[in-house]
PDB file of N, CA, C and O in Angstrom:
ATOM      1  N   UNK A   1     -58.664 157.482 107.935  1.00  0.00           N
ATOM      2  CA  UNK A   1     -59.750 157.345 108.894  1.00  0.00           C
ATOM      3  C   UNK A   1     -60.993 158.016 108.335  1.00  0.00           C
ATOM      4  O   UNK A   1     -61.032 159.090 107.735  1.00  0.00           O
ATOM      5  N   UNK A   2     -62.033 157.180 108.638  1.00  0.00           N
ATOM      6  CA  UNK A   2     -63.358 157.797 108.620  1.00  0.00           C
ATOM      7  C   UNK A   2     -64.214 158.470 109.013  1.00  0.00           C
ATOM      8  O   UNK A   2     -64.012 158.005 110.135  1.00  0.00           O
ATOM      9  N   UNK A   3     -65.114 159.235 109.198  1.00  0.00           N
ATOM     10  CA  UNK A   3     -66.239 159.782 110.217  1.00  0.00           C
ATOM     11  C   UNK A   3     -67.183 158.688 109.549  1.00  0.00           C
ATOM     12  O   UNK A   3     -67.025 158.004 108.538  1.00  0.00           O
ATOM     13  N   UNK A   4     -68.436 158.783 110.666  1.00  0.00           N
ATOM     14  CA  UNK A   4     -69.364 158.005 110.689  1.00  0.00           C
ATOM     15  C   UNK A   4     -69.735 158.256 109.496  1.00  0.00           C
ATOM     16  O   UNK A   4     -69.238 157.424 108.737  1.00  0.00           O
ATOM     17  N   UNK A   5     -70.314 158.939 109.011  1.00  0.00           N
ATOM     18  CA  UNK A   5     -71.197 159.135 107.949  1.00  0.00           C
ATOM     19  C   UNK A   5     -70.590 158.311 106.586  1.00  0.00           C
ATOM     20  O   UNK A   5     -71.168 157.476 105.890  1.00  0.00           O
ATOM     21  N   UNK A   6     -69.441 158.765 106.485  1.00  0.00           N
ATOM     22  CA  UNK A   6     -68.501 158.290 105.183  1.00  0.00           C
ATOM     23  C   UNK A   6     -68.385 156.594 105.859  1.00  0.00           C
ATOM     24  O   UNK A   6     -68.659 155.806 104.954  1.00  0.00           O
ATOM     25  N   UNK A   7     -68.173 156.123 106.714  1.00  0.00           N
ATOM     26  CA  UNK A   7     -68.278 155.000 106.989  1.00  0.00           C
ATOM     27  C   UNK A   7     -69.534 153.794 106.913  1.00  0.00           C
ATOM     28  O   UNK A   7     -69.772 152.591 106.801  1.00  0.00           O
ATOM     29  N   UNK A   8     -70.135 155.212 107.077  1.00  0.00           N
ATOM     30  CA  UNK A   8     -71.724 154.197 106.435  1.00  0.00           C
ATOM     31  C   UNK A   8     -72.102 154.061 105.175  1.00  0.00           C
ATOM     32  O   UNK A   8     -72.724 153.063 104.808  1.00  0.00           O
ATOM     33  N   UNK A   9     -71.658 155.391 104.072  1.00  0.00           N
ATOM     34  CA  UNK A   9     -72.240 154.995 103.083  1.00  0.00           C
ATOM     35  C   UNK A   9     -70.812 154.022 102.376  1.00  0.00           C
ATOM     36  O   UNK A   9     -71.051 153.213 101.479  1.00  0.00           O
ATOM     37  N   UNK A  10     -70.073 154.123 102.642  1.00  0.00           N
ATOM     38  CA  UNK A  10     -68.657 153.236 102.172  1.00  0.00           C
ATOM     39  C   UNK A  10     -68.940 151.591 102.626  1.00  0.00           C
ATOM     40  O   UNK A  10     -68.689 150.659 101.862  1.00  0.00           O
ATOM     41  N   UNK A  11     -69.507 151.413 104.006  1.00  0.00           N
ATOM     42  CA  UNK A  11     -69.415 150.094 104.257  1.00  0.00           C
ATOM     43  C   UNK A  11     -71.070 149.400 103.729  1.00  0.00           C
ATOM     44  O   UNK A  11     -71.436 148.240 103.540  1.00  0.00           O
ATOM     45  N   UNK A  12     -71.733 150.641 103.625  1.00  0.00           N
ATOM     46  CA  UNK A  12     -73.105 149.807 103.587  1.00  0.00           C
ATOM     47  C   UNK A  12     -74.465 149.774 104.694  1.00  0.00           C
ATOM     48  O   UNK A  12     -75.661 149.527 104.539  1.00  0.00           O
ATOM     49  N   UNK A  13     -73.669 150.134 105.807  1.00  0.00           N
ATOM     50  CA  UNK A  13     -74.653 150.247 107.257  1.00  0.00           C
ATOM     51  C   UNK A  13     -74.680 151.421 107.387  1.00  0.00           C
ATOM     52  O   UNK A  13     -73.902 152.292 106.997  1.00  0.00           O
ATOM     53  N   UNK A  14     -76.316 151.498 108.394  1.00  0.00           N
ATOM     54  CA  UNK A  14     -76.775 152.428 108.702  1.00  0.00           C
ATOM     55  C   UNK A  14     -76.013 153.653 110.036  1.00  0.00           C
ATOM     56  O   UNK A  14     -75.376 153.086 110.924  1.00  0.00           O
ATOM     57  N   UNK A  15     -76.061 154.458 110.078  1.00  0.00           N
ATOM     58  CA  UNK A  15     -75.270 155.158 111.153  1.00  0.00           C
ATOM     59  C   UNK A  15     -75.843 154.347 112.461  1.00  0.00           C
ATOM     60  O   UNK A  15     -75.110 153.912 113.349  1.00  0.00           O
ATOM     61  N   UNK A  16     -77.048 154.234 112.441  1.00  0.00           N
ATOM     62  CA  UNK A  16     -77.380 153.636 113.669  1.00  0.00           C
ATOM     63  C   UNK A  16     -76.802 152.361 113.979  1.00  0.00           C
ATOM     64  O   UNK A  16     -76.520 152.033 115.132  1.00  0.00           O
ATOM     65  N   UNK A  17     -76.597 151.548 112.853  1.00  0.00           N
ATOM     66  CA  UNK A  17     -76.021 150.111 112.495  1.00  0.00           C
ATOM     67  C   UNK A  17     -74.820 150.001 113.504  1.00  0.00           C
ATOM     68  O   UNK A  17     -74.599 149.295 114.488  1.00  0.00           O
ATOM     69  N   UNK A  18     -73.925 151.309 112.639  1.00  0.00           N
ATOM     70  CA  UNK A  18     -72.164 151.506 113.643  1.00  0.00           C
ATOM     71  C   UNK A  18     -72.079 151.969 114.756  1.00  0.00           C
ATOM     72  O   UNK A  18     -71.024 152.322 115.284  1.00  0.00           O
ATOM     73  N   UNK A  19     -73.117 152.021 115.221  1.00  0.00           N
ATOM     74  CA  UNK A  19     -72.936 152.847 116.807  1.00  0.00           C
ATOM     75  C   UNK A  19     -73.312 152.007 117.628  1.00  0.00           C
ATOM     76  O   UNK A  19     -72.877 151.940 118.778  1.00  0.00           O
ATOM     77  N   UNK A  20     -74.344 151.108 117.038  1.00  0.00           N
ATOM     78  CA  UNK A  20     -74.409 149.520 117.871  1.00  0.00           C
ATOM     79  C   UNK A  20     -73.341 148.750 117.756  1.00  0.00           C
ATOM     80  O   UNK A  20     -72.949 148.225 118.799  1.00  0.00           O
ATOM     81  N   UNK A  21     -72.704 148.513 116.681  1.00  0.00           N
ATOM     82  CA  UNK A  21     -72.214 147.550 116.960  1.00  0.00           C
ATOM     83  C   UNK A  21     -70.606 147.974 117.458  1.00  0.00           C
ATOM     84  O   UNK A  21     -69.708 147.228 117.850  1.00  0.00           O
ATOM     85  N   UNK A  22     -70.616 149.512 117.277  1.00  0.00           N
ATOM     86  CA  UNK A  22     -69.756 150.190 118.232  1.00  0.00           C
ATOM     87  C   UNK A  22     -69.787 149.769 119.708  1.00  0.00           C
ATOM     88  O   UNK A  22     -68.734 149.574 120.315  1.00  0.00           O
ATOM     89  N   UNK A  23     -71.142 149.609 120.363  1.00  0.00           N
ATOM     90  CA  UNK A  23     -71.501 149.496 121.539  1.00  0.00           C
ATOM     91  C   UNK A  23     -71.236 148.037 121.804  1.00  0.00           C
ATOM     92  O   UNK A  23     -70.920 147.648 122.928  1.00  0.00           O
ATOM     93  N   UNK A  24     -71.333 147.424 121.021  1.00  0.00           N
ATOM     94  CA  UNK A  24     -71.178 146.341 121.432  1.00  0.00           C
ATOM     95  C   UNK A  24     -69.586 145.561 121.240  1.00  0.00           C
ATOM     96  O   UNK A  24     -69.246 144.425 121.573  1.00  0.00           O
ATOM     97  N   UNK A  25     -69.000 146.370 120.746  1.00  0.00           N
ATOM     98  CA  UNK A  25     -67.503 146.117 121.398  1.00  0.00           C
ATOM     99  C   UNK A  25     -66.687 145.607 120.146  1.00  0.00           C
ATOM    100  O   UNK A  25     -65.476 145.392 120.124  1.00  0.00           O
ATOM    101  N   UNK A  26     -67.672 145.441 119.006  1.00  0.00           N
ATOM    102  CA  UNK A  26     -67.337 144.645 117.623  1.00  0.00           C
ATOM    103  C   UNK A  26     -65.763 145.599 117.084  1.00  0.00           C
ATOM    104  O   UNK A  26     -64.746 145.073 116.631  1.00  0.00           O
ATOM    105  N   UNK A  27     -65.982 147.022 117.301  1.00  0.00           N
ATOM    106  CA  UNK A  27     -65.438 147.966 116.488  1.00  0.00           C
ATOM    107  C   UNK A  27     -65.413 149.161 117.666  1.00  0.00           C
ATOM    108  O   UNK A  27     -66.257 149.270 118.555  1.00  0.00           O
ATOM    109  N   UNK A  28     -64.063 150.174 117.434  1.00  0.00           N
ATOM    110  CA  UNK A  28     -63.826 150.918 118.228  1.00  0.00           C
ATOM    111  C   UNK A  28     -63.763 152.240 117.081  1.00  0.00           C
ATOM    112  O   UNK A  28     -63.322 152.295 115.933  1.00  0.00           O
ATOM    113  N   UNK A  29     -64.322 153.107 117.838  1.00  0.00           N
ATOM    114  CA  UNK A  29     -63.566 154.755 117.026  1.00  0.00           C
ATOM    115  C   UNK A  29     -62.971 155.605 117.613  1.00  0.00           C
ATOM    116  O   UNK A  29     -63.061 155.457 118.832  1.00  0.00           O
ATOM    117  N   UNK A  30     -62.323 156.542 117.269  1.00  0.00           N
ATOM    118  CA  UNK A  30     -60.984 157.735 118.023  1.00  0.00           C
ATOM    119  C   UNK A  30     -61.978 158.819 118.022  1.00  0.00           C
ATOM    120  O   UNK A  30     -62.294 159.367 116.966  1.00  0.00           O
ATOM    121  N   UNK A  31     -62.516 159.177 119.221  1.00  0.00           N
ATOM    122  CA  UNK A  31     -63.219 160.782 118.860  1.00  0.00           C
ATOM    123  C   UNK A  31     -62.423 161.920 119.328  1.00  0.00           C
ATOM    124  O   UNK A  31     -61.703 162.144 120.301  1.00  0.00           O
ATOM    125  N   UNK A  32     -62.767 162.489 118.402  1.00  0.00           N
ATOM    126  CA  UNK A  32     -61.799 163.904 118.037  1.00  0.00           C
ATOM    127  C   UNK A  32     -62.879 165.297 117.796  1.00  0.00           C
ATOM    128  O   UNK A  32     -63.594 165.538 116.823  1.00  0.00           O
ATOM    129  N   UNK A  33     -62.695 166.063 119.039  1.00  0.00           N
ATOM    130  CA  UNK A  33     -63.402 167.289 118.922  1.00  0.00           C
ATOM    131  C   UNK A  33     -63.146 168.346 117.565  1.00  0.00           C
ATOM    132  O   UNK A  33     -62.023 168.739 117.249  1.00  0.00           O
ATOM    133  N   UNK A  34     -63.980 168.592 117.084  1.00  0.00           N
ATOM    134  CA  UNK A  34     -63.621 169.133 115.961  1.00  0.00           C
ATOM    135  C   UNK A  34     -64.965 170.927 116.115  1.00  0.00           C
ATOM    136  O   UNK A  34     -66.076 170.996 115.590  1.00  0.00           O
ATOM    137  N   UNK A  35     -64.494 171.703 116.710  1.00  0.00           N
ATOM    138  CA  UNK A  35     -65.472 172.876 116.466  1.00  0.00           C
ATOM    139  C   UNK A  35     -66.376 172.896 117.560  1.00  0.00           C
ATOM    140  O   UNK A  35     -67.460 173.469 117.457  1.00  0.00           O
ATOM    141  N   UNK A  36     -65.929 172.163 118.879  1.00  0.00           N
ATOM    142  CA  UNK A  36     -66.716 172.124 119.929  1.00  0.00           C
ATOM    143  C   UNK A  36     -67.553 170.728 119.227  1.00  0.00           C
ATOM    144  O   UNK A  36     -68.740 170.706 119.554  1.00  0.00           O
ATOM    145  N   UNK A  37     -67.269 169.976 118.638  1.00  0.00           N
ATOM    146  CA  UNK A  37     -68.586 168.779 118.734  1.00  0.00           C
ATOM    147  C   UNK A  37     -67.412 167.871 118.502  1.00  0.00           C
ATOM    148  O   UNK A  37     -66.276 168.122 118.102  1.00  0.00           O
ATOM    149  N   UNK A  38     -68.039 166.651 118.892  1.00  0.00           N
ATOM    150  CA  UNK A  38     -67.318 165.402 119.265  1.00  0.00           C
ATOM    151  C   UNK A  38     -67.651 164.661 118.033  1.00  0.00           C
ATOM    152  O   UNK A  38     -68.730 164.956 117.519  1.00  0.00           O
ATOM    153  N   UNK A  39     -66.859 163.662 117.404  1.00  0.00           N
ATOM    154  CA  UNK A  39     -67.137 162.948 116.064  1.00  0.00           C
ATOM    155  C   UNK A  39     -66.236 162.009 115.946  1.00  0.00           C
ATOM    156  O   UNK A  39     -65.038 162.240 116.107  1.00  0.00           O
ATOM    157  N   UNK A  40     -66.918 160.336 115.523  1.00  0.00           N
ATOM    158  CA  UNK A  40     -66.196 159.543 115.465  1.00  0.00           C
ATOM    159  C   UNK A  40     -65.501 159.187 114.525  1.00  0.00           C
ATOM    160  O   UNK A  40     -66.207 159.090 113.521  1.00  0.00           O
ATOM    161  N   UNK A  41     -64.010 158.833 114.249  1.00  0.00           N
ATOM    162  CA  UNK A  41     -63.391 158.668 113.275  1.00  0.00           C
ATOM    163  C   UNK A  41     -62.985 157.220 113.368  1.00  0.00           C
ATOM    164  O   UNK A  41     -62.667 156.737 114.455  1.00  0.00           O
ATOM    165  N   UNK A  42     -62.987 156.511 112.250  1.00  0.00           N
ATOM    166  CA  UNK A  42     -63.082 154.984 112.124  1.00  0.00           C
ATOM    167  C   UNK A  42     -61.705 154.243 111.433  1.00  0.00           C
ATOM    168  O   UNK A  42     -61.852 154.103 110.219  1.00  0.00           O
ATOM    169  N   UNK A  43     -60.464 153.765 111.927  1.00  0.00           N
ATOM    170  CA  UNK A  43     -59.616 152.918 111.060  1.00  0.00           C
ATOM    171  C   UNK A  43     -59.477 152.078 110.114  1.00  0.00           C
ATOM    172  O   UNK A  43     -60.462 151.353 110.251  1.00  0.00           O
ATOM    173  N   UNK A  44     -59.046 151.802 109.472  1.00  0.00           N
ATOM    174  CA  UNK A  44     -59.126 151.338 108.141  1.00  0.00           C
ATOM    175  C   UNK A  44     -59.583 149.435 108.506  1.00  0.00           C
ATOM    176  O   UNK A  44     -60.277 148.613 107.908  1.00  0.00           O
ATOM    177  N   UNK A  45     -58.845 149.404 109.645  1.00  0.00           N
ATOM    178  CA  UNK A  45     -59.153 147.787 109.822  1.00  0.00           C
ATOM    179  C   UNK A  45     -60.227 147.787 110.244  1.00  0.00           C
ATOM    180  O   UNK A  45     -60.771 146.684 110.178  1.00  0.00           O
ATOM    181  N   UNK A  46     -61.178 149.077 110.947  1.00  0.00           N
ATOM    182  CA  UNK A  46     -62.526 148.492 111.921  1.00  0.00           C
ATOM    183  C   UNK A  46     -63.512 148.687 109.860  1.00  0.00           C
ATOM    184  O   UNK A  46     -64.084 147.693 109.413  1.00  0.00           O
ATOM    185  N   UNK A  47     -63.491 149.557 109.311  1.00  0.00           N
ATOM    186  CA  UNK A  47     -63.966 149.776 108.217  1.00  0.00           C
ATOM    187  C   UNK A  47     -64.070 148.242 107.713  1.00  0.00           C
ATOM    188  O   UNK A  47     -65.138 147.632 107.673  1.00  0.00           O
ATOM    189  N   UNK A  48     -62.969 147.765 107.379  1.00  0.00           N
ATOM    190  CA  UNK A  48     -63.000 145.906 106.505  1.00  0.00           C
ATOM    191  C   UNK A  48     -63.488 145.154 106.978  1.00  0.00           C
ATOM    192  O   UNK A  48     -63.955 144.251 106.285  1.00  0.00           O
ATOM    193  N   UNK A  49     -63.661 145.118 108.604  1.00  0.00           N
ATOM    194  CA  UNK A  49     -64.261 144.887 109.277  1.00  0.00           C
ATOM    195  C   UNK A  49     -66.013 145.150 109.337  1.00  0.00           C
ATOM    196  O   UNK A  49     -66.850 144.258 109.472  1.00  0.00           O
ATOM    197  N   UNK A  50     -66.145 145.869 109.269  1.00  0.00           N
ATOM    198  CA  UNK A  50     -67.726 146.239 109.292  1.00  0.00           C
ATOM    199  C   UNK A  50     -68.503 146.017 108.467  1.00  0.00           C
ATOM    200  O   UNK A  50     -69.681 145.724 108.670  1.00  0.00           O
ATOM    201  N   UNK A  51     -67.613 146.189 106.725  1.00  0.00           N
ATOM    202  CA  UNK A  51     -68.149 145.797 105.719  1.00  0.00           C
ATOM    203  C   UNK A  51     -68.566 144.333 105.583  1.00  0.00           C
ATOM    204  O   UNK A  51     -69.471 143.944 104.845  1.00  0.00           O
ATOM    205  N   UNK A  52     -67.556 143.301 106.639  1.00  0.00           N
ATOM    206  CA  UNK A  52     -67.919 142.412 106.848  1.00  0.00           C
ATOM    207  C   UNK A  52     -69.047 141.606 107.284  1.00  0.00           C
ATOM    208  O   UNK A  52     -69.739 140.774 106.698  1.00  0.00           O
ATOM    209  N   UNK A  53     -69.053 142.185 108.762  1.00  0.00           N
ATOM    210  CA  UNK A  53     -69.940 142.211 109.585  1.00  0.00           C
ATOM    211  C   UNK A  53     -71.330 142.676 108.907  1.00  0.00           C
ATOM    212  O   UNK A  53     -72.142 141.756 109.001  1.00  0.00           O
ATOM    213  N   UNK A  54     -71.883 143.843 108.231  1.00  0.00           N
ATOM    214  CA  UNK A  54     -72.978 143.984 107.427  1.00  0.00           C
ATOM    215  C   UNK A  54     -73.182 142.907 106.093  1.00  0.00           C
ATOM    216  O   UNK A  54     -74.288 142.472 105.772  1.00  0.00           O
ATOM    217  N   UNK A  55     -72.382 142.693 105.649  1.00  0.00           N
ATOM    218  CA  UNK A  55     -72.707 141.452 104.145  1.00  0.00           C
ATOM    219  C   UNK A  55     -72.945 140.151 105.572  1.00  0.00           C
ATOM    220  O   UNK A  55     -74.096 139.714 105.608  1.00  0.00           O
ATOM    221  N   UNK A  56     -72.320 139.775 106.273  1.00  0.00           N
ATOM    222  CA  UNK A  56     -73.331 138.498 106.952  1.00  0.00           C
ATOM    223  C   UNK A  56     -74.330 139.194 108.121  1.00  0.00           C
ATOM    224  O   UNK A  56     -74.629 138.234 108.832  1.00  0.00           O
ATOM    225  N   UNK A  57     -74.864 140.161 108.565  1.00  0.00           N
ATOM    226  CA  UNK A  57     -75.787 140.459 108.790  1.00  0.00           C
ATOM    227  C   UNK A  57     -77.170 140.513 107.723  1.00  0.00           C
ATOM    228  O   UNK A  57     -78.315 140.185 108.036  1.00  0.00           O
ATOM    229  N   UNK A  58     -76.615 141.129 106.112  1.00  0.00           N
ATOM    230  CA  UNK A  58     -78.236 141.319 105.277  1.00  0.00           C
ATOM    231  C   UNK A  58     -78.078 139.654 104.880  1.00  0.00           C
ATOM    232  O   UNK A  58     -79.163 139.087 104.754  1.00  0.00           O
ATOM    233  N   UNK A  59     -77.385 139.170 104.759  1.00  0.00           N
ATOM    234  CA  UNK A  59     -77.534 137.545 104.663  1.00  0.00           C
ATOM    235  C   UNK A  59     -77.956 136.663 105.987  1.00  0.00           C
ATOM    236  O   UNK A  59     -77.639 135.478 106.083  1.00  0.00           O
ATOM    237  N   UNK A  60     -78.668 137.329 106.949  1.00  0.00           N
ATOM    238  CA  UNK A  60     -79.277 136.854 107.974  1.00  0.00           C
ATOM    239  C   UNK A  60     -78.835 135.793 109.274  1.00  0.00           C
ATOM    240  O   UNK A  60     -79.450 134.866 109.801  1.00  0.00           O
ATOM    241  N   UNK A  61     -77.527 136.361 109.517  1.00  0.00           N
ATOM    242  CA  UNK A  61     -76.932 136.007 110.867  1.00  0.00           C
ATOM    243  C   UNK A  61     -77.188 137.066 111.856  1.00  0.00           C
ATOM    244  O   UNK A  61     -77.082 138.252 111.546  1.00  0.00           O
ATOM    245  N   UNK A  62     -77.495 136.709 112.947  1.00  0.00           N
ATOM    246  CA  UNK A  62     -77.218 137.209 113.871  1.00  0.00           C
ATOM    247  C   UNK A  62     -76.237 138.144 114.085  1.00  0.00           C
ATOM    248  O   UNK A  62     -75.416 138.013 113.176  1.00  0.00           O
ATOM    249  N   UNK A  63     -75.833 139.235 115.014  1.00  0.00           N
ATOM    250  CA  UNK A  63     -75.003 140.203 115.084  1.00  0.00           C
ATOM    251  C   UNK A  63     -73.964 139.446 115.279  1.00  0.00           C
ATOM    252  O   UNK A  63     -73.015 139.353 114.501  1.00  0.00           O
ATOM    253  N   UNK A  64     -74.087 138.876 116.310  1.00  0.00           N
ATOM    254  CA  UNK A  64     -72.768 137.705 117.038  1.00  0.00           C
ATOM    255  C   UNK A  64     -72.258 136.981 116.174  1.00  0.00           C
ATOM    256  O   UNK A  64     -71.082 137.093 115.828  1.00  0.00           O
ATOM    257  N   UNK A  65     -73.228 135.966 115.609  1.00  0.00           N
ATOM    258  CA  UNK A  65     -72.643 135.252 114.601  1.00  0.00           C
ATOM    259  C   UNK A  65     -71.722 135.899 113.076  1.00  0.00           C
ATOM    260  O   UNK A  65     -70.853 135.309 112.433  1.00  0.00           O
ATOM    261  N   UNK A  66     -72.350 137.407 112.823  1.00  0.00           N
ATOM    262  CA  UNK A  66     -72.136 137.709 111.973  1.00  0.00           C
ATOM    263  C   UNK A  66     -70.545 138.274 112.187  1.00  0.00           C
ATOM    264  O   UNK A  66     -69.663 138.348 111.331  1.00  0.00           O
ATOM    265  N   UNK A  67     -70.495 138.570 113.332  1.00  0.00           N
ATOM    266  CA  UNK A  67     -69.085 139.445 113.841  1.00  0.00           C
ATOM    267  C   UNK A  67     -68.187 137.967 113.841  1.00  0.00           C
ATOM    268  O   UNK A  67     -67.023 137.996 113.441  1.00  0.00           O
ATOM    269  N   UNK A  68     -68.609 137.086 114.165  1.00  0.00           N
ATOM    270  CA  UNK A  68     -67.483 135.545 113.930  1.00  0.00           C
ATOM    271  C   UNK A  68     -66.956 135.328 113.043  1.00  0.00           C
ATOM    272  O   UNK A  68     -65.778 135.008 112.890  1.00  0.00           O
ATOM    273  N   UNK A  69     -68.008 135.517 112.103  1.00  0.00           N
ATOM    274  CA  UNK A  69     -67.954 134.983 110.797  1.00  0.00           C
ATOM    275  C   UNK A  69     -67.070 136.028 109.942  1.00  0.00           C
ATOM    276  O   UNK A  69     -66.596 135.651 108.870  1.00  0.00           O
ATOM    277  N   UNK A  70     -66.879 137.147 110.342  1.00  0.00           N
ATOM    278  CA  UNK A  70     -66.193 138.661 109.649  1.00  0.00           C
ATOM    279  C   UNK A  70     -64.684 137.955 110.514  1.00  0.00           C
ATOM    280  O   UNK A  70     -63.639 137.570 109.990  1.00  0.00           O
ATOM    281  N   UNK A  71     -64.982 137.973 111.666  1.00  0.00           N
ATOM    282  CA  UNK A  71     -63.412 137.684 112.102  1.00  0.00           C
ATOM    283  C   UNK A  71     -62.635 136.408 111.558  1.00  0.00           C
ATOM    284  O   UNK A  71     -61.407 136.453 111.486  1.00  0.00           O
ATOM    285  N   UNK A  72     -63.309 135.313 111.187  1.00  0.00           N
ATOM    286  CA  UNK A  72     -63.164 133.982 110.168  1.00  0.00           C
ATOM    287  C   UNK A  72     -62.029 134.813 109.270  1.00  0.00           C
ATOM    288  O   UNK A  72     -60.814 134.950 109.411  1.00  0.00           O
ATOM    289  N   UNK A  73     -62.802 135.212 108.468  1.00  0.00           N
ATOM    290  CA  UNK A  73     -62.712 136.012 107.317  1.00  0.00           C
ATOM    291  C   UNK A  73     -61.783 136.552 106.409  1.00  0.00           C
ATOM    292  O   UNK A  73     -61.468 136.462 105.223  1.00  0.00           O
ATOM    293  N   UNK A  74     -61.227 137.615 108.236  1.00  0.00           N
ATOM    294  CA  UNK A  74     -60.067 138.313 107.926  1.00  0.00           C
ATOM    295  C   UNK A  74     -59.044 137.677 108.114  1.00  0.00           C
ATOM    296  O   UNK A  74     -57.969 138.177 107.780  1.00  0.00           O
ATOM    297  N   UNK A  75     -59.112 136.184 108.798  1.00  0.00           N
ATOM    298  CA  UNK A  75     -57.972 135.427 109.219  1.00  0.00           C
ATOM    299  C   UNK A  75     -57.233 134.795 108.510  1.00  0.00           C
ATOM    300  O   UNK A  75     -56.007 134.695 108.458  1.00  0.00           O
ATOM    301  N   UNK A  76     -58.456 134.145 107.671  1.00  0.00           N
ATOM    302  CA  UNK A  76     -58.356 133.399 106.489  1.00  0.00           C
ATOM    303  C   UNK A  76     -59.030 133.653 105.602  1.00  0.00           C
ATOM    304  O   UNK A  76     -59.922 132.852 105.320  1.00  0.00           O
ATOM    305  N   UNK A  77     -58.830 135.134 104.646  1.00  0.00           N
ATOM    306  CA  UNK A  77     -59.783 134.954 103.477  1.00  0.00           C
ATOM    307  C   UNK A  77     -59.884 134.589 102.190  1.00  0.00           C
ATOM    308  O   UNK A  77     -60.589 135.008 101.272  1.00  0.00           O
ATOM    309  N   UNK A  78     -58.702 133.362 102.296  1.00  0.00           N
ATOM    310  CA  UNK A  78     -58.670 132.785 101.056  1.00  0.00           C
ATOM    311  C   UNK A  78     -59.641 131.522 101.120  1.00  0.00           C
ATOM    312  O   UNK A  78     -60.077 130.832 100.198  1.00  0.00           O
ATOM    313  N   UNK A  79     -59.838 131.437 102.463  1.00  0.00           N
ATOM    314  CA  UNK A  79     -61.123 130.126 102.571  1.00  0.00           C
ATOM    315  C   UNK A  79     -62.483 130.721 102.147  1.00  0.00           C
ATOM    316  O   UNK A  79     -63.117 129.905 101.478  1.00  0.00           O
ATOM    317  N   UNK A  80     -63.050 131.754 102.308  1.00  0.00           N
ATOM    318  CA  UNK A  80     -64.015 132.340 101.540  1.00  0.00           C
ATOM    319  C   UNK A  80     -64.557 132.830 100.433  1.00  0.00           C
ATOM    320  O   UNK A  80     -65.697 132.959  99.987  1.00  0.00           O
ATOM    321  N   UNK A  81     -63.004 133.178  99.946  1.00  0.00           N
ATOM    322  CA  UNK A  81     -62.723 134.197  98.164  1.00  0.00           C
ATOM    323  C   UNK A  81     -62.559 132.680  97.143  1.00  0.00           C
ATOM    324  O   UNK A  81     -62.445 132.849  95.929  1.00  0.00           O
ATOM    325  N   UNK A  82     -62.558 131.766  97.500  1.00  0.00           N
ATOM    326  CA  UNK A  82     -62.554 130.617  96.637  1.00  0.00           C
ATOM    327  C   UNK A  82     -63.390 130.536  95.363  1.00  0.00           C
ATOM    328  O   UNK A  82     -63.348 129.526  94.661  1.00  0.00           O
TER     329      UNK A  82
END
C-alpha cells in the first residue's frame, strides 16, 4: 500500500488529481491514523488503476471517459497492449 504522496509520484498525478478522483468514487483509500494525523493509504489495484486513469486523462478524455477506458483496460488488456 501507498500513501498519497508515493502514489502520485509512482502513478504520475497530482495529489490533488487523487483526491478528486478519490471523490469521485473512481478509487478508494484505507485511512490509518498514524501520530494523531490521518493519511491515505492506496492498494495495489486502485494504484494500476490510476496510472490508468491519468495516461487517458493527459491524452485528453474526460475524467469519466477516462475512468471507462482504464476499466476497459484492466478487463481486457491484451486488446490494448497489441
Amino acid at each position: 500500500m501507498l500513501r498519497i504522496t508515493e502514489m502520485a509520484r509512482q502513478t504520475g498525478a497530482s495529489v490533488d488529481e487523487l483526491r478528486y478522483i478519490e471523490r469521485k468514487g473512481f478509487i478508494s483509500s484505507v485511512r490509518k491514523c498514524i501520530v494523531q494525523r490521518e493519511v491515505r493509504q492506496y492498494r495495489d489495484a486502485d494504484i494500476n488503476k490510476t496510472g490508468l486513469i491519468i495516461k487517458y486523462r493527459r491524452q485528453g478524455f474526460t475524467w469519466d471517459t477516462a475512468y471507462r477506458k482504464a476499466l476497459e483496460e484492466m478487463a481486457k488488456p491484451s486488446l490494448f497492449n497489441e
